[in-house]
PAMAR-863389 format. One record per residue: residue number from 1; x, z, y of N, C-alpha, C in turn. Coordinates in steps of 0.05 Angstrom, whole numbers. Example, Ala and Ser with C-alpha at 12.3 -4.5 7.8 and 13.67 -1.06 7.14 Angstrom:
BEGIN
     i      n_x      n_z      n_y     ca_x     ca_z     ca_y      c_x      c_z      c_y
     1      264      156     -114      246      156      -90      264      156      -66
     2      257      142      -45      273      143      -21      258      157        1
END
This chain:
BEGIN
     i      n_x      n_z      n_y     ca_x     ca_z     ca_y      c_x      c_z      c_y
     1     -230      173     -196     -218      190     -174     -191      178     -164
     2     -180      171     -191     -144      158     -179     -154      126     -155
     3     -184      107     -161     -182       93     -149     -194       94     -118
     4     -215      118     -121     -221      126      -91     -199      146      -75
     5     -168      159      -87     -156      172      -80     -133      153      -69
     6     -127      132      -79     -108      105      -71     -125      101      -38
     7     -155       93      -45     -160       76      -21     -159       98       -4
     8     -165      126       -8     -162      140       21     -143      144       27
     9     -118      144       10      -91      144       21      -91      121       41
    10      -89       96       32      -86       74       47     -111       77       76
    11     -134       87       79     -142       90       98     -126      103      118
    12     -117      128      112     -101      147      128      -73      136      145
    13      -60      111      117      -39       96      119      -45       76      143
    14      -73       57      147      -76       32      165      -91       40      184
    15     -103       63      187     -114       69      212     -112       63      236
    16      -81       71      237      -65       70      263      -59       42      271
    17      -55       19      249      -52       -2      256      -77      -18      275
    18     -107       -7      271     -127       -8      291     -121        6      313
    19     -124       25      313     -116       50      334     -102       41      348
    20      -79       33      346      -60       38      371      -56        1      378
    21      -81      -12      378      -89      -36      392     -107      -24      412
    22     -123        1      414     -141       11      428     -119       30      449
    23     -111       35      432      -85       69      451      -69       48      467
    24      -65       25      475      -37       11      488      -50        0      505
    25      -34       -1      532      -46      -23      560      -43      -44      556
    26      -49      -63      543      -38      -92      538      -31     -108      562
    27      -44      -94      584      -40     -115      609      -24     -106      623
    28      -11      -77      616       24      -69      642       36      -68      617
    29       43      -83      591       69      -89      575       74     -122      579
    30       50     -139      584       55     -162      576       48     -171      603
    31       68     -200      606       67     -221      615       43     -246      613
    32       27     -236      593       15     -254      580       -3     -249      599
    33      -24     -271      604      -55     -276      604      -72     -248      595
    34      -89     -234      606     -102     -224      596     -123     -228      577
    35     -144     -213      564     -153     -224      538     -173     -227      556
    36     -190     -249      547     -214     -256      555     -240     -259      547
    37     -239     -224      530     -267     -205      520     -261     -186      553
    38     -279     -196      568     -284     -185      586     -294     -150      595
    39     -306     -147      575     -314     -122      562     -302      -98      541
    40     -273     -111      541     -255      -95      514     -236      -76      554
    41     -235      -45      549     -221      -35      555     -196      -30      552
    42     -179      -31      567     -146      -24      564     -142        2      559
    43     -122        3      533     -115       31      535      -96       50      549
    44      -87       73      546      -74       87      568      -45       91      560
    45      -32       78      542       -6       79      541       13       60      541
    46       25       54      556       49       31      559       73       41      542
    47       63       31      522       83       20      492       94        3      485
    48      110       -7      490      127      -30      484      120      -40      463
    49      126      -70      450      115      -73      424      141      -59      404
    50      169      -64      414      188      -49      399      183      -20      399
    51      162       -4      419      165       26      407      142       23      396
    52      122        6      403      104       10      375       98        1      344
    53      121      -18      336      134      -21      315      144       10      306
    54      165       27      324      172       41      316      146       70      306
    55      131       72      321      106       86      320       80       80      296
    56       91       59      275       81       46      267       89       57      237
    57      117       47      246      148       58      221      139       89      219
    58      133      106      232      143      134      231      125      150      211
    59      110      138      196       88      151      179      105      146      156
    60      126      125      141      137      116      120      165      134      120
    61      177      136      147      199      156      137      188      179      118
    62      164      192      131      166      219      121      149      211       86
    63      140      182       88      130      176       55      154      166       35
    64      174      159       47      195      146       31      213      179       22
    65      217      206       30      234      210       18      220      240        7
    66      199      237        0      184      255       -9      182      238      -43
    67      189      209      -48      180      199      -69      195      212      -98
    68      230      207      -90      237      222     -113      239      244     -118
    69      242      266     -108      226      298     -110      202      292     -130
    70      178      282     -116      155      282     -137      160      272     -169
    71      180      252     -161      174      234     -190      181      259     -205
    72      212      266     -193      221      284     -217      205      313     -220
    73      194      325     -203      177      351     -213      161      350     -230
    74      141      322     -223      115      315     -242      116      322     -262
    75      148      307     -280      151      316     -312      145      342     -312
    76      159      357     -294      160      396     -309      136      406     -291
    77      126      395     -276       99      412     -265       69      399     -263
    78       73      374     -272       44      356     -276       39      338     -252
    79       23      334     -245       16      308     -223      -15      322     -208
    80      -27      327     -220      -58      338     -204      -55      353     -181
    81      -38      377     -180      -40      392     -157      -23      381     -130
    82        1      369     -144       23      352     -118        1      338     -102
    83      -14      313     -122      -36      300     -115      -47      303      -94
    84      -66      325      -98      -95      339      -91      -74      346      -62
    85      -67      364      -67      -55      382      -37      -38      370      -23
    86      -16      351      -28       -6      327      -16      -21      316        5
    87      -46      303       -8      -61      286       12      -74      308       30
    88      -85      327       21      -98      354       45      -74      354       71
    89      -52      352       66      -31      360       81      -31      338      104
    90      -37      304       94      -39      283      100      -67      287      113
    91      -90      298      107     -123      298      128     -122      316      146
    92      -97      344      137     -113      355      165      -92      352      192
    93      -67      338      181      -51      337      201      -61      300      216
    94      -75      299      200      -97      272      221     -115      282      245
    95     -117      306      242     -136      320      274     -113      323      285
    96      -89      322      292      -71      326      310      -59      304      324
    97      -70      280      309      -59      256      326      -72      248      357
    98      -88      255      359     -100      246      390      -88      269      409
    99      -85      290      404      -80      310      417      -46      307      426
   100      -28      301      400       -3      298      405        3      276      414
   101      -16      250      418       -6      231      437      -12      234      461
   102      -26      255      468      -46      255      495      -17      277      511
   103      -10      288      495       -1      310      509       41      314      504
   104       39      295      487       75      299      478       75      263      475
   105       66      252      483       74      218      481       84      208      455
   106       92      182      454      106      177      433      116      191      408
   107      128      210      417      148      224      402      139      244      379
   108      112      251      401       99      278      383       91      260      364
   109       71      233      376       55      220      348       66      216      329
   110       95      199      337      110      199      308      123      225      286
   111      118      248      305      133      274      290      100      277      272
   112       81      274      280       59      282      263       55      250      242
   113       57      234      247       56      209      231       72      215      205
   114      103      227      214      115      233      196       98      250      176
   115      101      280      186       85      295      161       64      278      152
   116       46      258      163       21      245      148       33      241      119
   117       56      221      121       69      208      118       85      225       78
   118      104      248       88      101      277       79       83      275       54
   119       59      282       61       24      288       47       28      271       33
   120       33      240       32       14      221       21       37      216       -5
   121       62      220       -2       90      211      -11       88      217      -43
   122       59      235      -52       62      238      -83       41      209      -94
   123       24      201      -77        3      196      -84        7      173     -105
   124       36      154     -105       42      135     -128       53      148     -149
   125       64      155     -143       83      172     -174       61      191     -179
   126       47      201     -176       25      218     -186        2      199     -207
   127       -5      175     -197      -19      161     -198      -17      153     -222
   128        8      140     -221       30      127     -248       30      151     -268
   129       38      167     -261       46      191     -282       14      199     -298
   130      -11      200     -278      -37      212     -286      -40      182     -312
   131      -41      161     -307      -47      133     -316      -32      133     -343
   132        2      138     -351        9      140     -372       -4      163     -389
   133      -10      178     -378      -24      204     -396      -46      190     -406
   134      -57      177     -389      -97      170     -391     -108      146     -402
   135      -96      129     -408      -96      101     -412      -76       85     -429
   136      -92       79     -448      -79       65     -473      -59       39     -468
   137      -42       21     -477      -28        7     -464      -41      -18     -461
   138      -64      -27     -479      -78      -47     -475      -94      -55     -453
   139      -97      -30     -439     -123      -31     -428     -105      -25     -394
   140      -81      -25     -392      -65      -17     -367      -69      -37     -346
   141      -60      -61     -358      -66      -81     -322      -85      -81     -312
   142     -114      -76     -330     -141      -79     -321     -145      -50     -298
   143     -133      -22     -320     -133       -5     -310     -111        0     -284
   144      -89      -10     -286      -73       -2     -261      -76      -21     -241
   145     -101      -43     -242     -108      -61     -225     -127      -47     -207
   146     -150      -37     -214     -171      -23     -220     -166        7     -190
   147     -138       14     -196     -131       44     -190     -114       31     -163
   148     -103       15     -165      -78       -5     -140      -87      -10     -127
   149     -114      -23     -127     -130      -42     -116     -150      -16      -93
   150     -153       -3      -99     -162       24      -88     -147       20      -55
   151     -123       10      -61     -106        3      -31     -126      -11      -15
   152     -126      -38      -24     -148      -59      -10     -172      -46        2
   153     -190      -36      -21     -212      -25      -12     -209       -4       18
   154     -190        9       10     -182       33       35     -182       12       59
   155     -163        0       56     -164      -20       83     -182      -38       92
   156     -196      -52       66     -227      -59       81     -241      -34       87
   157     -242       -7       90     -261        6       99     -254       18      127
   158     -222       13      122     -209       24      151     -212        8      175
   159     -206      -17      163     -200      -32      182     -227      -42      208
   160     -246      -45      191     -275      -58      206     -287      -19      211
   161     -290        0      207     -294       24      213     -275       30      233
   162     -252       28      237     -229       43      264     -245       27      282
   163     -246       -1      279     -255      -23      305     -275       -8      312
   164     -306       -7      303     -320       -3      312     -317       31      323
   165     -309       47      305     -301       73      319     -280       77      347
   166     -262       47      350     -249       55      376     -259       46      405
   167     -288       29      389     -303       20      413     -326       33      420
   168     -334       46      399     -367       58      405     -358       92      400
   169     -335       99      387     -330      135      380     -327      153      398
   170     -335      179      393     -328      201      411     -296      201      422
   171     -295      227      437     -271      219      454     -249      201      461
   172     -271      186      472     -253      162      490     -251      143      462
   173     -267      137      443     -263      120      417     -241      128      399
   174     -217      113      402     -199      118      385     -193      140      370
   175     -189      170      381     -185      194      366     -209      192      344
   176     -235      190      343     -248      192      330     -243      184      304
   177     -231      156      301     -217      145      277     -205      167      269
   178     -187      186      268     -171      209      261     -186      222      254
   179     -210      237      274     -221      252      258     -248      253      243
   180     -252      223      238     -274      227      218     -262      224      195
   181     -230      199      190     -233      195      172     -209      220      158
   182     -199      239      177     -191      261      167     -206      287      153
   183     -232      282      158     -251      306      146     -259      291      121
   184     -259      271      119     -273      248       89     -257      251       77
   185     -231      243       86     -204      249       64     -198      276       59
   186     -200      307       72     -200      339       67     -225      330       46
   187     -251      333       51     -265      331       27     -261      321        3
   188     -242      293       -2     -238      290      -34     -215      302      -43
   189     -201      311      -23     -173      328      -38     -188      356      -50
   190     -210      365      -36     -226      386      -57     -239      379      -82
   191     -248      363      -75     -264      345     -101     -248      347     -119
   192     -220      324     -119     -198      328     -132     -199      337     -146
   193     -179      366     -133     -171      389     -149     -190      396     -168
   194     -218      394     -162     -239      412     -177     -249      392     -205
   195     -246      372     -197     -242      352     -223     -237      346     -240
   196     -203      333     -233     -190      319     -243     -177      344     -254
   197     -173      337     -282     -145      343     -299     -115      337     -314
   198     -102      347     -318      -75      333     -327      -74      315     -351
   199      -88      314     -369      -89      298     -382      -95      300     -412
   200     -106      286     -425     -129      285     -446     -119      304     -467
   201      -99      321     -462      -96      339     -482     -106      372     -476
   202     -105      366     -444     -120      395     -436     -149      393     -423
   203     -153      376     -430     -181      366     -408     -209      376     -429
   204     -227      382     -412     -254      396     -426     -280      374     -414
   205     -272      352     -402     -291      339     -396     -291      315     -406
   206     -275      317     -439     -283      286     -449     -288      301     -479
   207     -294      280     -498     -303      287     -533     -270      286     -550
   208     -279      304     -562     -256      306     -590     -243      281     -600
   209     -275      258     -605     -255      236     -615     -248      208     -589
   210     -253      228     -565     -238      205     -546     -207      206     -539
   211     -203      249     -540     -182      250     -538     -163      241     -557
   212     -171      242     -575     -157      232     -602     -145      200     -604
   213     -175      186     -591     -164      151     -588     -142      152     -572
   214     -135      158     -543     -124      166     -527      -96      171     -530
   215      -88      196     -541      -70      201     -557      -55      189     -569
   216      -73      181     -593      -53      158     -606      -47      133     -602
   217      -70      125     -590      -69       97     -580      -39       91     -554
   218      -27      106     -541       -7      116     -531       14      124     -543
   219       20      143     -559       41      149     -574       45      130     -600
   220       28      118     -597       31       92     -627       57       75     -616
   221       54       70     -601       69       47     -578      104       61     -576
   222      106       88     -576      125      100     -567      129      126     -585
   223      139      117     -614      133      145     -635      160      165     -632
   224      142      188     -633      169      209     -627      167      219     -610
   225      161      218     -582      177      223     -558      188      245     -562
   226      179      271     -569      196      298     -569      225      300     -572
   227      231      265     -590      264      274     -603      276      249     -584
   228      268      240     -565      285      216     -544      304      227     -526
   229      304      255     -529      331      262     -508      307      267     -479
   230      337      282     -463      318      278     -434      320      253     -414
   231      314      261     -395      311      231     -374      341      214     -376
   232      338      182     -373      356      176     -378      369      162     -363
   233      372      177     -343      396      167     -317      411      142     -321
   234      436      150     -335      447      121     -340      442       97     -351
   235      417      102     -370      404       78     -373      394       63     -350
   236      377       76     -341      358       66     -321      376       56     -289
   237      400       63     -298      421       57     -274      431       29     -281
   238      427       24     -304      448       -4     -321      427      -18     -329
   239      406      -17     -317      370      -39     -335      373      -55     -315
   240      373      -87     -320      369     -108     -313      330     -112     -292
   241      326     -105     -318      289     -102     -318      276      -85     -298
   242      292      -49     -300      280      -33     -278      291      -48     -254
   243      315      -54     -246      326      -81     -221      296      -91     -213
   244      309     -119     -237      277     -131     -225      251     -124     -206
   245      244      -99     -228      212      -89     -206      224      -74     -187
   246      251      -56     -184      252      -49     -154      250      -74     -139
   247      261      -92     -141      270     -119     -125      234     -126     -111
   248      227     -129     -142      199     -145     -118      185     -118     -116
   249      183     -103     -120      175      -77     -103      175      -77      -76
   250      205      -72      -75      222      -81      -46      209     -101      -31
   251      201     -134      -46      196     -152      -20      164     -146      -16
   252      146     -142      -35      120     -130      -37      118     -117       -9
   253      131     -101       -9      129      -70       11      133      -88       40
   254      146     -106       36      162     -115       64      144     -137       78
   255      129     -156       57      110     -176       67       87     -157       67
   256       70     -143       53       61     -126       56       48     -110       81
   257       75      -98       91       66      -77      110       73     -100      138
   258       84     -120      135       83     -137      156       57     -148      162
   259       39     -152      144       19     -160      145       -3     -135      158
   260        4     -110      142      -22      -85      155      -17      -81      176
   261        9      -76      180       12      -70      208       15      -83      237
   262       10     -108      226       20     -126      258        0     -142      253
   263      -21     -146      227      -44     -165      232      -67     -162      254
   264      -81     -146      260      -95     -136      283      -86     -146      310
   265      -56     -128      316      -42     -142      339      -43     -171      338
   266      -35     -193      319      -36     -217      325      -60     -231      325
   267      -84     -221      314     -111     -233      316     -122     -226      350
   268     -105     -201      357     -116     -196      381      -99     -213      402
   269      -68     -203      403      -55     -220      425      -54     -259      424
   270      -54     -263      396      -52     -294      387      -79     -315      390
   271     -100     -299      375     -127     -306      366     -153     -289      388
   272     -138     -281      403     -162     -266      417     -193     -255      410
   273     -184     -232      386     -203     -225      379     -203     -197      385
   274     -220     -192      395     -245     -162      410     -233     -142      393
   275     -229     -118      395     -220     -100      380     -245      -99      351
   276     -259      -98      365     -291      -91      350     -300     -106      337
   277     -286     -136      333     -291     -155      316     -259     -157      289
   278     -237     -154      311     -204     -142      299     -204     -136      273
   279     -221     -110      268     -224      -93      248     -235     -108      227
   280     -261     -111      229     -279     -134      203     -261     -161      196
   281     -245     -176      206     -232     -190      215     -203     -195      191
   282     -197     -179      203     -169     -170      191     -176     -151      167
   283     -198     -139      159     -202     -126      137     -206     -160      104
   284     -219     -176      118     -226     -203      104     -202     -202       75
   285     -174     -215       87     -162     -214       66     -154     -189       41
   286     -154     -175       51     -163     -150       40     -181     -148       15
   287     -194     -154       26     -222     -158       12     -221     -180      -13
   288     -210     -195       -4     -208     -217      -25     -179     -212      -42
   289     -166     -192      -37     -140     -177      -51     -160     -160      -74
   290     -169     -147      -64     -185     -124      -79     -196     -127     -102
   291     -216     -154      -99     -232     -168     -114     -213     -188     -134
   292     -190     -202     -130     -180     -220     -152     -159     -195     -160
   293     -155     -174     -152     -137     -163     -166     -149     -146     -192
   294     -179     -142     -196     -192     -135     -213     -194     -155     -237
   295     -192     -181     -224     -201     -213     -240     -172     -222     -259
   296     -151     -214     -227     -119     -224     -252     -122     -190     -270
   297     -132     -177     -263     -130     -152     -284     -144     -158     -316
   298     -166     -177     -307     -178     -165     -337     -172     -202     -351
   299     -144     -214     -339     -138     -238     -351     -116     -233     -365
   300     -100     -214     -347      -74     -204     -364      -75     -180     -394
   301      -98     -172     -390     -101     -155     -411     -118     -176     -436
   302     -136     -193     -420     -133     -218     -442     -116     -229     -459
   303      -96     -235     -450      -74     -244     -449      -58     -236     -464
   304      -59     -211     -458      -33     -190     -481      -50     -187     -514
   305      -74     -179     -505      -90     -180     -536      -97     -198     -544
   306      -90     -221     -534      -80     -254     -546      -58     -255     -562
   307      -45     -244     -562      -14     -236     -569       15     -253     -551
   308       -5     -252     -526       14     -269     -505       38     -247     -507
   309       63     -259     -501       79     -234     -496       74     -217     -467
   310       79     -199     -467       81     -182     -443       98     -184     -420
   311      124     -196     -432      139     -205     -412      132     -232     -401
   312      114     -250     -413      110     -270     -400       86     -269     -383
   313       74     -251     -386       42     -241     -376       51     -228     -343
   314       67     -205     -349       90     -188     -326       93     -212     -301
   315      115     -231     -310      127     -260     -294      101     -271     -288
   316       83     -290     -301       64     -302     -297       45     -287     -267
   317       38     -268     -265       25     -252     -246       40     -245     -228
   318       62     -248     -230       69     -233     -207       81     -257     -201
   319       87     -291     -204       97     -306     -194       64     -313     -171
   320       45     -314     -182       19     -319     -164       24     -301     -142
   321       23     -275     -150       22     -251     -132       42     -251     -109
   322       75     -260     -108       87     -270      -90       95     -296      -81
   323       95     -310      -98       90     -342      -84       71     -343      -71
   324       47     -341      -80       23     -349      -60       23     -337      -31
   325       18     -317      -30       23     -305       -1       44     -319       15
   326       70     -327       -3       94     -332       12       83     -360       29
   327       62     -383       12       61     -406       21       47     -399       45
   328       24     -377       42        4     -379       59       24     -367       93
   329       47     -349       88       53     -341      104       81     -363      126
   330       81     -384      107       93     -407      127       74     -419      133
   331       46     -432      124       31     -451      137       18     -431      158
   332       10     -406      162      -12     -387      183        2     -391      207
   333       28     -400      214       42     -397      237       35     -425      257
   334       25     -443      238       14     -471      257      -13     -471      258
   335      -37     -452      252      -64     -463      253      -73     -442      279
   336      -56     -437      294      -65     -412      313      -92     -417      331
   337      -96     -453      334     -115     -462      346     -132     -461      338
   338     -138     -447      309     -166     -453      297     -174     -421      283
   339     -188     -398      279     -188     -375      270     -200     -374      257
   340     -216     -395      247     -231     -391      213     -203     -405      193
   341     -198     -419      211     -175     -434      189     -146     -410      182
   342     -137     -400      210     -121     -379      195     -130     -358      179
   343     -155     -346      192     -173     -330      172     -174     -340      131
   344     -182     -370      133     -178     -377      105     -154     -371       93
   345     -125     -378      104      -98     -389       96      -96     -345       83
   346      -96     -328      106      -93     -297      101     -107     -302       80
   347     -141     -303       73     -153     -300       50     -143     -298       31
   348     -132     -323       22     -124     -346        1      -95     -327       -9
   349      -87     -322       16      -48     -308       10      -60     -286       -5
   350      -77     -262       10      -75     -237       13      -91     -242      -12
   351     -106     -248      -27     -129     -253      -55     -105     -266      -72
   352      -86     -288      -73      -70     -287      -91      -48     -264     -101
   353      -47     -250      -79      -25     -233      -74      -35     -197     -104
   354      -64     -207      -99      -70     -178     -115      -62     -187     -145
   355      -56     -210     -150      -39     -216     -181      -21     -190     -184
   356        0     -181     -163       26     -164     -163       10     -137     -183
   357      -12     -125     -172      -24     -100     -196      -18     -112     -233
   358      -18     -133     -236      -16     -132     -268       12     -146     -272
   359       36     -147     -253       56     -162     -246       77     -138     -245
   360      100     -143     -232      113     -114     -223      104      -84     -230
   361       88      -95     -219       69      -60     -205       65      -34     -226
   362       56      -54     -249       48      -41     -277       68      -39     -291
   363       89      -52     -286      110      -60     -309      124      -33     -322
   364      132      -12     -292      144       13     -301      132       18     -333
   365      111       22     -335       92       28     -358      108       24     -385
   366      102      -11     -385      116      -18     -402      144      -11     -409
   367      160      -10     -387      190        1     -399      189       32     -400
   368      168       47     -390      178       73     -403      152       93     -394
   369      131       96     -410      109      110     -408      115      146     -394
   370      131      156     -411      140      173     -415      155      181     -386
   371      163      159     -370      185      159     -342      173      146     -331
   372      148      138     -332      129      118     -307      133      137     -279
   373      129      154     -275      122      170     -251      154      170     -244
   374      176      173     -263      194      175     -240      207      137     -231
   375      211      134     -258      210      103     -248      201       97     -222
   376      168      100     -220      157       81     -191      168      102     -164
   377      179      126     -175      176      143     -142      203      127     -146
   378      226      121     -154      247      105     -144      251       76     -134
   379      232       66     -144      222       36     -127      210       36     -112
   380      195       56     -113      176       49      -84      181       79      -62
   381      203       90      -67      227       96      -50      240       77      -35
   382      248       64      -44      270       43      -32      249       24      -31
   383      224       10      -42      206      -11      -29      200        2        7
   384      190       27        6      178       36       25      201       38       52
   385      229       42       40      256       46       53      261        5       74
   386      251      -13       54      250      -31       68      227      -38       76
   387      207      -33       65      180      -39       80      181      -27      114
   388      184        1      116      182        9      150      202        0      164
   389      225      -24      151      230      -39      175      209      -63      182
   390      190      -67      165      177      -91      168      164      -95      203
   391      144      -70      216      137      -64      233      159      -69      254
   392      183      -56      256      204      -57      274      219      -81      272
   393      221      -97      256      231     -126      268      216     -142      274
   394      191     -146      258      168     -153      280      166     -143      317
   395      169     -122      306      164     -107      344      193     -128      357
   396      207     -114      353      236     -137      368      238     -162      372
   397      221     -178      354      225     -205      348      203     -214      366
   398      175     -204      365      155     -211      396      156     -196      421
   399      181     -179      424      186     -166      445      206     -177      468
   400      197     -182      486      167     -179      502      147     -193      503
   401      155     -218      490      140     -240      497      132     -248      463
   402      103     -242      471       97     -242      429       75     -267      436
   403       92     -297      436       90     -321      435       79     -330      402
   404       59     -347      394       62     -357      378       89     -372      360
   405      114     -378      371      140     -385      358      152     -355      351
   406      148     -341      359      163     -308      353      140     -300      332
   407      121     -301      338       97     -299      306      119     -317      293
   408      121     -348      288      117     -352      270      148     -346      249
   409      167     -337      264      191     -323      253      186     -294      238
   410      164     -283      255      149     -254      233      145     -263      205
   411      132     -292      211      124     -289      185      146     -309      157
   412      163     -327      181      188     -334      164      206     -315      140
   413      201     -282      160      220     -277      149      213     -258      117
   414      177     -253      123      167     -238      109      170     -255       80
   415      154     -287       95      163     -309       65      179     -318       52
   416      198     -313       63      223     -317       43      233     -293       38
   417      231     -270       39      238     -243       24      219     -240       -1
   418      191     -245        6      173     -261      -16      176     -276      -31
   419      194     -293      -31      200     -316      -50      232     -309      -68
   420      247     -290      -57      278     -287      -61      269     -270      -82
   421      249     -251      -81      245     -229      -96      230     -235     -121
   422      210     -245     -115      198     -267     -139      206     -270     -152
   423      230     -293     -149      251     -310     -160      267     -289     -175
   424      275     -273     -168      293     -248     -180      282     -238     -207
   425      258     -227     -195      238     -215     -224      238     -223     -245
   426      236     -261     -235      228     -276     -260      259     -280     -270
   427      288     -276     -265      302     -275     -276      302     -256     -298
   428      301     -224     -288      311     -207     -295      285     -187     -319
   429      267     -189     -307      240     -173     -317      237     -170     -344
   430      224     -152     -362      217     -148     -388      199     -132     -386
   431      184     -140     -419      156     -121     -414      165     -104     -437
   432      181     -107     -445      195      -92     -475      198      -59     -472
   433      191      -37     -482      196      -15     -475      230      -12     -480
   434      235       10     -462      269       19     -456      278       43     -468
   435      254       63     -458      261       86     -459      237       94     -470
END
């Protein structure tokens, strides 16, 4: 459930990045050449690429400050219901997006992007928090690979489904994306609730001696917890280690969402590809994220029950997971002439890149089972805080004129925030528990 509840988050999350290639006039913003799919319709809004950067951004405000609230309630009120009703909040305020762009422009979409945005804001720290309850520590990279990776999948399903829904869907195509995939996502937030439980100590849908493995296999690792004091602020203010994973958190979020959100636009304005091809297209790397991030999952948990250390297992994955992308994202800026060849270079980045699930990502874990949920809502607070500039300096930087040399500064700048952050981790990182 945590890994079909990740990818429909992230569906809800990349939608719009198809969408509003269909919702924009491309031919009264740009100077450019028109596209020459003779058969692709213009859409009806003259959007600047800087206000659609900003239109882009406006779903992450309202996800970035919903994060620490959750982390910290979870402890005293659990993770299932934030969960479950969070995302409901996130599907049904998805039937309002065609309506509020049709009728309040810009402004409304981003006031409803926000609340999306709102909804979805428990769905990591919930995730994290459900995962330390549920999952023994051996079995975590495979498992928090497994549950992360749920992202990818969302976006291979979004991405090649919006295309074909903004070309062949009811009203006028594009809205349709909203509201089909807002009734799919209302449906599993019921499921959810009706499901899932808090965790193997109150749950009626597993055996006596699973809860038992469970249990201890977890508290073996971390004996006591009742007598550790409460949360521990000043620690976690003076950890070298928690640094670290905010750090590549931070550049994660930033190469990242540079990539979801402005890949479409550049296959379309750069690479001249059809909306309806856009989608399947740009879903590719994705796809190949999804799939090796299951593969570095079940190498690092090799690894550790090798008696590799943890901290070198942590570094090791997550140097693949951001170097690689970083290389791929300086060479993609010179192959513009060829679109299977940039298509490979994305592959290659976005499939090394799913290393980061058994890298960073998981690491909270390790330094503090017990504070996973609030740990990640504070990194990926501030990841998400720099990630939604990613969209808006992109928009500025090909605005007006979104030239292949202004691409290839998008992606200068994503790669070396990729590589700075990296580099940091592997300074600072430990797999050693803290707290």
């Amino acid at each position: 459930m945590l890994f079909t509840g990740m990818a429909n988050a992230y569906v809800m999350r990349t939608n719009m990045s198809v969408a509003i290639v269909a919702m924009v006039n491309h031919t009264a913003i740009s100077d450019a050449k028109p596209s020459t799919q003779s058969n692709e319709r213009d859409g009806d809004f003259e959007w600047s690429h800087k206000l659609q950067g900003y239109i882009l951004s406006s779903f992450f405000y309202g996800y970035v400050i919903t994060q620490i609230p959750f982390g910290l309630m979870i402890k005293y009120y659990g993770a299932r219901h934030f969960l479950g009703w969070g995302m409901m909040v996130n599907s049904l305020a998805a039937f309002f997006i065609p309506i509020s762009a049709r009728s309040g422009g810009a402004v409304a979409l981003c006031v409803v992007r926000f609340i999306q945005g709102l909804g979805e804001g428990p769905i990591v720290p919930c995730s994290h928090s459900l995962l330390a309850q549920w999952v023994p520590p051996d079995e975590r990279s495979l498992a928090g690979a497994a549950v992360y990776a749920g992202a990818q999948f969302g976006t291979i399903v979004s991405m090649p489904l919006s295309g074909l829904l903004a070309h062949y869907g009811f009203d006028g195509g594009w809205p349709s994306i909203f509201y089909v995939f807002g009734l799919i996502s209302a449906i599993w937030c019921v499921v959810f609730i009706w499901l899932v439980q808090e965790s193997p100590a109150v749950s009626t849908r597993i055996s006596e001696a699973e809860r038992r493995h469970i249990i201890e296999a977890i508290w073996q690792a971390q004996p006591q917890p009742e007598e550790r004091g409460g949360t521990p602020f000043p620690g976690i203010a003076k950890s070298p280690p928690f640094y670290a994973i905010l750090v590549a958190h931070a550049g994660q979020n930033y190469g990242y969402e540079t990539l979801m959100t402005m890949l479409p636009t550049y296959m379309y304005r750069v690479l001249d590809v059809s909306i309806r091809a856009n989608g399947m297209i740009s879903s590719l790397p994705y796809l190949a994220m999804w799939i090796l991030a299951i593969v570095f999952g079940v190498v690092a948990d090799c690894l550790i029950r090798r008696s590799c250390s943890i901290t070198a297992v942590r570094k090791l994955m997550n140097s693949l997971g951001q170097y690689g992308p970083a290389l791929a994202l300086i060479c993609v800026g010179f192959v513009q002439h060829s679109l299977w060849l940039t298509c490979v270079i994305f592959i290659m980045g976005m499939g090394l890149n799913g290393a980061i699930y058994s890298g960073f990502k998981i690491n909270h874990l390790d330094l503090s089972p017990r504070f996973a949920g609030l740990l990640i809502s504070i990194t990926n607070c501030v990841a998400n805080l720099v990630g939604l500039l990613a969209p808006m300096v992109a928009g500025h930087v090909i605005d007006p004129r979104p030239s292949v040399e202004n691409w290839r500064i998008v992606f200068y700048i994503a790669a070396g925030i990729f590589i700075f952050t990296a580099s940091f981790y592997n300074v600072f990182a430990s797999g050693k528990l803290q707290w």
